[in-house]
N, C-alpha and C positions, 0 to 999 in steps of 0.2 A: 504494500500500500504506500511505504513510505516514496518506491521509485515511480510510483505512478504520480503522488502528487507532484514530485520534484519534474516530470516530465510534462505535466499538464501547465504548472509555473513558467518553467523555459519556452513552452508553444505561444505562451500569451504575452509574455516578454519581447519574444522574436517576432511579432505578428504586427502589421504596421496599416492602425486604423485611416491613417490620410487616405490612401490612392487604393484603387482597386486593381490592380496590374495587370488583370488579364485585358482589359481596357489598352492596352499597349499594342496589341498584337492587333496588325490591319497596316493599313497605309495610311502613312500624313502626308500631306506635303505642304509648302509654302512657297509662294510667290516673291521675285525679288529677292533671291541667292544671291551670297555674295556680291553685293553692290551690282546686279548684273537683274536683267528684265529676265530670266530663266527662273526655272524653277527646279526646285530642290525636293526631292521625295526620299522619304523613311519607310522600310517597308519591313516589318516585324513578325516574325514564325512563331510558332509556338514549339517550334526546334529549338531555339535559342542560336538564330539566327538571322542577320539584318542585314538589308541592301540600304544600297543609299543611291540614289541616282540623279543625274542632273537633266533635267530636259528644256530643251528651247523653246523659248517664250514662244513664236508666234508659231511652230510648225510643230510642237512637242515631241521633236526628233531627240531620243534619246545620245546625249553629250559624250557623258561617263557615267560610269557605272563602277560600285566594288560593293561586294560581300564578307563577309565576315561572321564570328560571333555573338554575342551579347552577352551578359549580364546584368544581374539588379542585387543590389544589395538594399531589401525591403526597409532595414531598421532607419538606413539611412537616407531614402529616398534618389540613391545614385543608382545612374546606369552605365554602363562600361562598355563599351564598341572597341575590338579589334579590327580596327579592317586595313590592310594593305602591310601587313606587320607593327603596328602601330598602335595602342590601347589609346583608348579617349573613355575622360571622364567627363560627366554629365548628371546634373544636379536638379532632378525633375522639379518646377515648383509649380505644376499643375496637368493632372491628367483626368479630363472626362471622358464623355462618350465623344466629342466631339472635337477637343481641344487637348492637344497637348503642347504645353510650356516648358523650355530647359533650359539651362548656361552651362555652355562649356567652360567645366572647370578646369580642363587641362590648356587649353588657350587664355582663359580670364576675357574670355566671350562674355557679351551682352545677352540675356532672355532672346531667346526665337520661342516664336509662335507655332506650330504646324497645327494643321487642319484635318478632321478625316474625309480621306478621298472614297468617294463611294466605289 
């Protein structure tokens, strides 16, 4: 009984009422990438994997493109992107059904907006 309660403790400790995370997984995108009229799209698995892709404003021919994997660390509301050999961290401060808001914290980026793409 005692390692049941000790295990029930530790579940509600590590459980992280802000965000609902499966809310994550879909496509965002946002308009206006890097100072540039293109757009930027977020696209999230429930593999624990994420593309990222850049498409052109007027004709949404796809730019570039890379894959990678992801993580979240729940407690702290971070998300983690490898892509191109490279970790990037990211500091969720708002994920609905509709709207997800981050800062890269491994650049000392400003809040981006992305959107979900239907």
């Amino acid at each position: 009984m005692k390692y049941l309660t000790t295990l029930i403790v530790l579940l509600v400790l590590n459980t992280d009422s802000n965000f609902d995370y499966k809310k994550l997984i879909g496509t965002w995108s946002r308009k206006s990438i890097a100072n540039t009229k293109d757009t930027g799209v977020f696209i999230f698995k429930s593999d624990s994997t994420a593309s990222f892709e850049v498409r052109k404003a007027n004709t949404d021919n796809l730019i570039a493109g890379m894959t990678g994997p992801y993580s979240i660390l729940k407690s702290k509301g971070i998300l983690k992107v490898t892509m191109l050999g490279k970790e990037k961290t990211f500091k969720i401060i708002k994920l609905s059904q509709d709207t997800l808001t981050f800062t890269n914290v491994t650049e000392n980026k400003e809040a981006q907006t992305f959107v979900r793409s239907k």
